[in-house]
BAFI-3210 file (N, C-alpha, C; in Angstrom, 3 decimals, decimal comma, padded with zeros to 6 digits):
// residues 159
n [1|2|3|4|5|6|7|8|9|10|11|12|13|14|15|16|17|18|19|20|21|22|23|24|25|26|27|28|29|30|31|32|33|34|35|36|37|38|39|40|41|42|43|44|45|46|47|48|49|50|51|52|53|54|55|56|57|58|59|60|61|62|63|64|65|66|67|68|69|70|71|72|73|74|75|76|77|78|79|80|81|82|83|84|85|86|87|88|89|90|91|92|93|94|95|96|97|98|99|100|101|102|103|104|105|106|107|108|109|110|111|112|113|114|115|116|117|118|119|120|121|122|123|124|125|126|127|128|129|130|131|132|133|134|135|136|137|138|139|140|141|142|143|144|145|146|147|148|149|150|151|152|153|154|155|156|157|158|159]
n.u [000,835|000,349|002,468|001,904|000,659|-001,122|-002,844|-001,522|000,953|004,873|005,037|002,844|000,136|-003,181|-003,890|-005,503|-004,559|-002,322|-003,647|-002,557|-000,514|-001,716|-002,647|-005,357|-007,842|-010,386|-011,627|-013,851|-015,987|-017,512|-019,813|-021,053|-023,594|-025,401|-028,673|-030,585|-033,690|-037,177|-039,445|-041,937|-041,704|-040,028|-041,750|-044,005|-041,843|-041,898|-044,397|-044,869|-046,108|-045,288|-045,512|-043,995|-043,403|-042,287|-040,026|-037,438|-037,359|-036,767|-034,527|-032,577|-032,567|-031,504|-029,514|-028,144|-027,851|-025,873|-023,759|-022,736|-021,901|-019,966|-017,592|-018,326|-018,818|-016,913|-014,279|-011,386|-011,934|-011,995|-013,637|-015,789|-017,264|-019,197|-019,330|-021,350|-023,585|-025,045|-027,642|-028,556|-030,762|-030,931|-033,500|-033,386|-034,539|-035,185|-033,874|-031,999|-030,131|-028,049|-026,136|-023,822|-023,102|-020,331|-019,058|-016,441|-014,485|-011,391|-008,292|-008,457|-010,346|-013,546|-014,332|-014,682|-016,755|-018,565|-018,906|-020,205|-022,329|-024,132|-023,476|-025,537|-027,730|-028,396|-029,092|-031,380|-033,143|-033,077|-034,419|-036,573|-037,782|-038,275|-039,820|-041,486|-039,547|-037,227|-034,760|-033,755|-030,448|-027,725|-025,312|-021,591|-020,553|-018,836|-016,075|-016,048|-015,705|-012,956|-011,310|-008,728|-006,635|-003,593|-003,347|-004,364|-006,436|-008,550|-010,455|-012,693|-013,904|-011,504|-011,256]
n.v [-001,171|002,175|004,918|007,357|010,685|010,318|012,197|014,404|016,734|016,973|019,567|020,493|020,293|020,208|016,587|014,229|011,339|009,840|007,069|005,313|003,840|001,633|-002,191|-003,260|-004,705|-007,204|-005,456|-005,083|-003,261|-003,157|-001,202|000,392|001,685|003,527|004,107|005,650|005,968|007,361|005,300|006,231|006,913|004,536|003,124|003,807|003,651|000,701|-000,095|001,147|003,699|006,183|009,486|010,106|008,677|004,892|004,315|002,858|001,838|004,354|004,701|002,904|003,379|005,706|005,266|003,916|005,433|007,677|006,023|005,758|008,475|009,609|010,291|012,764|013,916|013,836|015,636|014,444|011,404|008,616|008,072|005,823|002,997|000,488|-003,333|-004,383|-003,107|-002,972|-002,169|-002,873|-003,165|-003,846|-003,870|-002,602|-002,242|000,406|001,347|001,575|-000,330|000,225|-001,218|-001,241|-002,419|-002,447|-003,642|-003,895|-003,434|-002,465|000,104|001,551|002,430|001,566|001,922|004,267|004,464|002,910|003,804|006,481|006,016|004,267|006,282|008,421|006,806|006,983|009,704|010,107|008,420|009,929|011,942|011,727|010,518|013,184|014,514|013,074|012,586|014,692|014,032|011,891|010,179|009,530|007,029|005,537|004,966|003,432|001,644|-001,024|-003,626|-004,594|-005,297|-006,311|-004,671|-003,451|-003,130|-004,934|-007,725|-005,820|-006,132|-005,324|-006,436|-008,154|-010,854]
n.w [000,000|-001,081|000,992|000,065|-000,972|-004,113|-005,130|-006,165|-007,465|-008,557|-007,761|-005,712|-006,769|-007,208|-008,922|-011,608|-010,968|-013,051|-014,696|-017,475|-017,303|-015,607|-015,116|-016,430|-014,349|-012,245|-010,211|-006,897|-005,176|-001,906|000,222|003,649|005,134|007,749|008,651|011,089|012,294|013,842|015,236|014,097|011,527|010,916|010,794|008,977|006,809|005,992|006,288|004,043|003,149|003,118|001,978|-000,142|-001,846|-002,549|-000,710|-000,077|-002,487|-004,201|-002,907|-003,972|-006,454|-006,136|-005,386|-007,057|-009,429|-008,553|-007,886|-010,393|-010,903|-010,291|-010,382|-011,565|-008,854|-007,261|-007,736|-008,366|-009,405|-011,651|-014,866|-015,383|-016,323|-015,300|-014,235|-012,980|-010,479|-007,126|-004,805|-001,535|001,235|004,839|007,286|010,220|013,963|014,498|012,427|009,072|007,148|004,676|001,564|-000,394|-003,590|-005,972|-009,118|-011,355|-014,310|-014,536|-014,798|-012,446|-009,848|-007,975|-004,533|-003,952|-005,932|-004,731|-002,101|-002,410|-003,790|-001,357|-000,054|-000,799|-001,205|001,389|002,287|000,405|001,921|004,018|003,177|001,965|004,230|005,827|006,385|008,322|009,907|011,455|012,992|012,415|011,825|009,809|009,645|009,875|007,526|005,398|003,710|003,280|002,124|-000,259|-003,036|-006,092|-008,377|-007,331|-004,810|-003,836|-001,548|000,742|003,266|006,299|008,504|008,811|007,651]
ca.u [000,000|001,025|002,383|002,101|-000,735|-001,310|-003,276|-000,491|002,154|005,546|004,692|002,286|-000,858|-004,373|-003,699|-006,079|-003,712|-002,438|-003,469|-002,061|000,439|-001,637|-003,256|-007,179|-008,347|-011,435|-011,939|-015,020|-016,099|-018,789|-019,283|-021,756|-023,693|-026,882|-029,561|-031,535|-035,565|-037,937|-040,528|-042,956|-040,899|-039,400|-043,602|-044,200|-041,148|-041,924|-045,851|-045,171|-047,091|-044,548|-046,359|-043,021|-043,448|-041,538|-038,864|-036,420|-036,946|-036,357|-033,182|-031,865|-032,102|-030,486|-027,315|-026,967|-027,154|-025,071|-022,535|-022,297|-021,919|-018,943|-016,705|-018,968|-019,306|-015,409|-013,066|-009,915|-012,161|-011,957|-015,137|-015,890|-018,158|-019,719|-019,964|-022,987|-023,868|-026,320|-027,788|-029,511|-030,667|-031,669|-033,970|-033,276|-035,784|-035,188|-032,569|-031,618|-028,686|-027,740|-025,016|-023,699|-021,844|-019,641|-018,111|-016,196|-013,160|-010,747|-007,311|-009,022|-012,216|-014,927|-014,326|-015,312|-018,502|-019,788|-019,563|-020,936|-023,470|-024,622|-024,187|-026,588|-029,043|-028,855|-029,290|-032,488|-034,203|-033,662|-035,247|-038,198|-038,752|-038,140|-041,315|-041,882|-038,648|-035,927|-033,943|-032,700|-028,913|-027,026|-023,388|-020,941|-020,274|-017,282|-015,267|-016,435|-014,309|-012,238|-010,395|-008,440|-005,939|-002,318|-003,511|-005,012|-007,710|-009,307|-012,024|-012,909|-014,043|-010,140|-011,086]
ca.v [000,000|003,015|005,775|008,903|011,373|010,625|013,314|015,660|016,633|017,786|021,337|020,315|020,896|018,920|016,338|013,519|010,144|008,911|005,646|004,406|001,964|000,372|-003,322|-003,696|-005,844|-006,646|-004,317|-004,705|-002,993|-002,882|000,061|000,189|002,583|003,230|005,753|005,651|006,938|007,167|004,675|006,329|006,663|003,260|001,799|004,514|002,756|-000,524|-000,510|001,971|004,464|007,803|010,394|010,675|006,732|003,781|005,130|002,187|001,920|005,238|004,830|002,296|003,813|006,871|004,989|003,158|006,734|007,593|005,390|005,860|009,519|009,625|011,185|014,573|014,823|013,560|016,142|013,818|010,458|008,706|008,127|004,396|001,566|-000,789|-004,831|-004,232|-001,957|-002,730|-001,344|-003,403|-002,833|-004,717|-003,391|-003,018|-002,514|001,669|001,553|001,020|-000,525|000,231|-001,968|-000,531|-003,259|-002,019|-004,545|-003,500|-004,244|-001,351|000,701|001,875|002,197|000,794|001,970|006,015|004,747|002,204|004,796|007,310|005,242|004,007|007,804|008,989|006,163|006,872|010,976|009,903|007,917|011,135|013,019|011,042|010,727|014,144|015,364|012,252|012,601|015,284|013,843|010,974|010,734|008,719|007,356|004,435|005,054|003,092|000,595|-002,438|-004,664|-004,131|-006,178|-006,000|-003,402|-003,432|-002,727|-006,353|-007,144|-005,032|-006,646|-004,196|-007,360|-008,477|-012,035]
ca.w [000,000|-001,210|001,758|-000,201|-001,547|-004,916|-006,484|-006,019|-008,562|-007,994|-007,496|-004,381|-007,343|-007,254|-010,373|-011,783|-011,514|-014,375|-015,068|-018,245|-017,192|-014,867|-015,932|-016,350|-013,559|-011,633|-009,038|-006,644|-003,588|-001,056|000,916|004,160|005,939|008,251|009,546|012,394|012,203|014,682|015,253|013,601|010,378|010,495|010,331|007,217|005,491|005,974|005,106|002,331|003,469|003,111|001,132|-001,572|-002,586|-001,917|000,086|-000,501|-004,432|-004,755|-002,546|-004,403|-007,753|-006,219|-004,873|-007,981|-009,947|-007,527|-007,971|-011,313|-011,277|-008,929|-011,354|-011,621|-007,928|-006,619|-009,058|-009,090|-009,595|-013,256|-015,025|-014,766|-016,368|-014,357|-014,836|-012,059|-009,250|-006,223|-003,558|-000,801|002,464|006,059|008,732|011,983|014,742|014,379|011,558|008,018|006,988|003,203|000,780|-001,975|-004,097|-007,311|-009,722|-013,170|-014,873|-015,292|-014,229|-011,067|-009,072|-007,066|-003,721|-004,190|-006,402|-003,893|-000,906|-002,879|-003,786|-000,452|000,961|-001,240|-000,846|002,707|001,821|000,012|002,833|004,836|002,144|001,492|005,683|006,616|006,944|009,643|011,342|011,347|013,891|011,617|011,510|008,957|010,094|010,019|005,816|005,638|003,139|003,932|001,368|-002,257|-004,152|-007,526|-008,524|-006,922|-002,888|-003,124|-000,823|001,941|004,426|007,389|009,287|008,661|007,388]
c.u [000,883|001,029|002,126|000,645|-000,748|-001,821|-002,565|000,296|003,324|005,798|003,712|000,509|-001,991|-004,254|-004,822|-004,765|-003,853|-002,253|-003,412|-001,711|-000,312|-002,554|-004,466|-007,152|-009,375|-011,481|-013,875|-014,771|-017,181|-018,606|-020,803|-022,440|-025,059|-027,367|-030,700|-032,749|-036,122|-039,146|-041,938|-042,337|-040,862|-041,199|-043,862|-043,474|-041,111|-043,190|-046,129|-046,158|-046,585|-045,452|-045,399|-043,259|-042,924|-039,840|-037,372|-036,190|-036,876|-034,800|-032,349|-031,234|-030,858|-028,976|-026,626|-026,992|-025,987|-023,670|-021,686|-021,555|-020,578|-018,223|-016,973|-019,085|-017,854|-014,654|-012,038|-010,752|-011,831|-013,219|-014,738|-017,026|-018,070|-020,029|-021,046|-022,643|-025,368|-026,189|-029,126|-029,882|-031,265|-032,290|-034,366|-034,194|-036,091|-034,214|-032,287|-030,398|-028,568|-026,153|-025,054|-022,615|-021,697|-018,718|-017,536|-014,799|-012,483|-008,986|-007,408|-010,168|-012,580|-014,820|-015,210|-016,795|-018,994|-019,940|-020,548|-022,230|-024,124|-024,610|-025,478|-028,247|-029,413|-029,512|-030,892|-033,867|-034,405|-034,409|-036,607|-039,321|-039,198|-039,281|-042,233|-040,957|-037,554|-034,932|-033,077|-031,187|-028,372|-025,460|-022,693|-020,987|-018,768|-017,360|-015,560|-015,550|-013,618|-011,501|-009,903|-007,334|-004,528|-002,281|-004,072|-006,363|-007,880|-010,466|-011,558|-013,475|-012,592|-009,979|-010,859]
c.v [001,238|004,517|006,814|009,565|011,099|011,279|014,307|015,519|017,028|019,020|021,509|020,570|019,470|018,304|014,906|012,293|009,968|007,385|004,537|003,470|001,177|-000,813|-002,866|-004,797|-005,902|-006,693|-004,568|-003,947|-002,770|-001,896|-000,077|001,274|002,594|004,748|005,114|006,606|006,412|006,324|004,547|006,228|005,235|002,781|002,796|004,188|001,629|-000,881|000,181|002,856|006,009|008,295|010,630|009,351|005,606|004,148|004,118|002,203|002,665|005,768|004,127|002,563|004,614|006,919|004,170|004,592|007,316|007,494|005,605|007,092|010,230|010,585|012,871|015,179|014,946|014,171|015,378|011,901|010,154|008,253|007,001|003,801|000,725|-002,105|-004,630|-003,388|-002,586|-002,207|-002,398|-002,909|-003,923|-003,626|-003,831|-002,584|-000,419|002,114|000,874|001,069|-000,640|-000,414|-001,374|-001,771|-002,594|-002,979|-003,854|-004,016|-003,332|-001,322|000,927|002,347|001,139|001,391|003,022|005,405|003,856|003,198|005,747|006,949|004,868|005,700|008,347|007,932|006,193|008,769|010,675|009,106|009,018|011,869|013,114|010,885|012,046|015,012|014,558|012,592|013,290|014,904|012,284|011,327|009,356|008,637|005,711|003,987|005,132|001,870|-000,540|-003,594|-004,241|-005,381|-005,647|-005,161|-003,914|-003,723|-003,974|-006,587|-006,541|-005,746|-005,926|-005,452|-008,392|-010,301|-012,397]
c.w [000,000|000,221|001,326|-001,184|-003,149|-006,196|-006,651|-006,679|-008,066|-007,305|-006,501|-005,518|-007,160|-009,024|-010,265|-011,940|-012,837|-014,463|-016,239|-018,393|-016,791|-015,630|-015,837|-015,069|-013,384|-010,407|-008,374|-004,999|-002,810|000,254|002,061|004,821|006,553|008,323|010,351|012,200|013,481|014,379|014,412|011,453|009,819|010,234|009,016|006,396|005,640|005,612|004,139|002,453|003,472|001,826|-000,338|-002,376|-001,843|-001,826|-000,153|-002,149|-004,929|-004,314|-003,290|-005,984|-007,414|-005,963|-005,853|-008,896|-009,590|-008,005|-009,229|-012,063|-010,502|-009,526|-011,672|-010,573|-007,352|-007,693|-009,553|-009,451|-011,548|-013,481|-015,600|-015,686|-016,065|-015,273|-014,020|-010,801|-008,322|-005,568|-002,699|000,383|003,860|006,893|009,913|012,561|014,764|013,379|010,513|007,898|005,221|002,933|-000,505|-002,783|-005,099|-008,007|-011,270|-013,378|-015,612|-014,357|-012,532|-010,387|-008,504|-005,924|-003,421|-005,018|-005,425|-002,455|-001,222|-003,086|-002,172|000,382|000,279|-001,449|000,680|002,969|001,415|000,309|003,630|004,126|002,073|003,006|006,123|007,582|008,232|010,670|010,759|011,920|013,479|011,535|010,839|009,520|009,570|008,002|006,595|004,622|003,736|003,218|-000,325|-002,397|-005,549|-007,095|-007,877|-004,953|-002,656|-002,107|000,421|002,823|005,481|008,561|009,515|008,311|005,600]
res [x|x|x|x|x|x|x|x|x|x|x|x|x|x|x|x|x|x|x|x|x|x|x|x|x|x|x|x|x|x|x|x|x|x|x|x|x|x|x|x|x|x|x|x|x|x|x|x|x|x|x|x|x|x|x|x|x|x|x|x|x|x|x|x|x|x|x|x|x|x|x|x|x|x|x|x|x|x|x|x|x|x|x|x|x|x|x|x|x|x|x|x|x|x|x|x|x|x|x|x|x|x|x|x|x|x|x|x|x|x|x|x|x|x|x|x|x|x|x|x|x|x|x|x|x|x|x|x|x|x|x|x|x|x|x|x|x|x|x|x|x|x|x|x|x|x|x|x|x|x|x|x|x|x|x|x|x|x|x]
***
């Protein structure tokens, strides 16, 4: 793993890596994150009853848009095609837990579009609740696993 900043050029300037040399591989990564609603929330997204729609299938589009769009929202990212992109989620007894998986077959990526992806499907459950519960807080967006590329693999559970 590399110690040093690499979007930086000699001259200390913000630069887009160049990734010419490196091989094609495949690169995946799953990225994790939650939010916590109140009671009354969590029963309006589970019998489908929020006034915007179906609060998950409009999250899920938005974290695989999302994901895909990484490159327009992260300045030094590279712009990416996907072999597949999901977005799942579990619920907990006051809390959604969103998965963002990213698979493709390039120079570099997955990591930046599957967070991105899962932040903004977790952005778009607050969106769609808000008007039930302001006091939602989204946290624990974190790298959950990668593979591919040169850095080899990553698991955050260390198995």
């Amino acid at each position: 793993m590399e110690d040093t900043f690499t979007h930086f050029d000699d001259q200390g300037s913000a630069v887009m890596v160049d990734v010419s040399a490196k091989e094609i591989t495949v690169r995946e990564a799953v990225a994790k994150g939650s939010i916590s609603l109140s009671p009354k929330a969590m029963a309006a997204v589970q019998g489908r009853t929020v006034k915007k729609g179906d609060v998950l299938g409009v999250a899920r589009i938005a974290g695989i848009t999302a994901a895909k769009k990484t490159s327009d929202l992260i300045p030094l990212c590279h712009q990416l095609s996907f072999d597949s992109c999901t977005v799942d989620f579990s619920l907990g007894e006051n809390s959604i837990e969103a998965v963002c998986s990213v698979k493709l077959s390039g120079k570099t990526g997955a990591e930046m579009e599957a967070l991105t992806g899962v932040s903004v499907a977790l952005l778009t459950i607050y969106d769609m609740c808000k008007a039930l519960d302001r006091t939602m807080v989204i946290g624990e967006v974190r790298l959950w696993e990668k593979s591919g590329g040169r850095s080899g693999i990553f698991r955050r559970d260390g198995q």
